[in-house]
N, C-alpha and C positions, 0 to 999 in steps of 0.2 A: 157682154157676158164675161169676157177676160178683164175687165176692168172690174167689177164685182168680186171677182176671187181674189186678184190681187190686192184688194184694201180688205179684204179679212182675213188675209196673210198678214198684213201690214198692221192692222190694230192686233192682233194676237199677239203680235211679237214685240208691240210697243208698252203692252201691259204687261208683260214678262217681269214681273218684279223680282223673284226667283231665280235668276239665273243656275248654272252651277257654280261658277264663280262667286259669284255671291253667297252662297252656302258657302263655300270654301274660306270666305273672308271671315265670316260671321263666329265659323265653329270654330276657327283659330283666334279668335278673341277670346271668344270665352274658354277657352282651356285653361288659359293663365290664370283667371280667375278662379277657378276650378281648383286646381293645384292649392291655392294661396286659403280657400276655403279647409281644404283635407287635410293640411298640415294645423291651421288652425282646430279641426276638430280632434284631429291624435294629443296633439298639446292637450288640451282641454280635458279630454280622456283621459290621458296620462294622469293628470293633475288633480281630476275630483275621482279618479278612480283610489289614489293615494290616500284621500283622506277620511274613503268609508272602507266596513267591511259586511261581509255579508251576502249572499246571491245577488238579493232583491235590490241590495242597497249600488251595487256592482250596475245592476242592468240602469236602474235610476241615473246614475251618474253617468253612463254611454248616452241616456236618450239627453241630459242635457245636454252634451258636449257636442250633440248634433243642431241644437237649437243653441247655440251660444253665444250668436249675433243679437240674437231676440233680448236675451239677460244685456248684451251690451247697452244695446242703442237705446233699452229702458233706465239706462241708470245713466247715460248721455243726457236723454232727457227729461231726467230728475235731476240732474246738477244744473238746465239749463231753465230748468221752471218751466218746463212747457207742459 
């Protein structure tokens, strides 16, 4: 009976893929990434916010600047013929 308990201790704690530690590792990766995204989006902001004017034309140019990897990697791969 103790030998029972003790291997469904033991498999639960071996499929532990989650630790907290590893949460800890994971969210500290992506922050960087994160950061490196939001200054890209303010650029971007900045940038098409400059060359319209208008409300409408205002809010337009924030929702690209949030999708602006999307406009990159399409014109990456138009120059690359794919």
């Amino acid at each position: 009976m103790a030998e029972e308990n003790f291997d469904k201790k033991e498999t639960k704690k071996s499929w532990d893929c989650c630790s907290s530690r590893d949460k800890q590792y994971y969210r500290g990766g992506s922050d960087a990434w994160g950061w490196v995204y939001f200054l890209g989006v303010i650029g971007t902001a900045v940038y098409y916010v400059q060359q319209v004017s208008g409300f409408w034309l205002v809010v337009l140019a924030i929702l690209k600047a949030i999708v602006w990897p999307a406009f990159l990697l399409y014109k990456v791969f138009q120059l690359l013929g794919m």
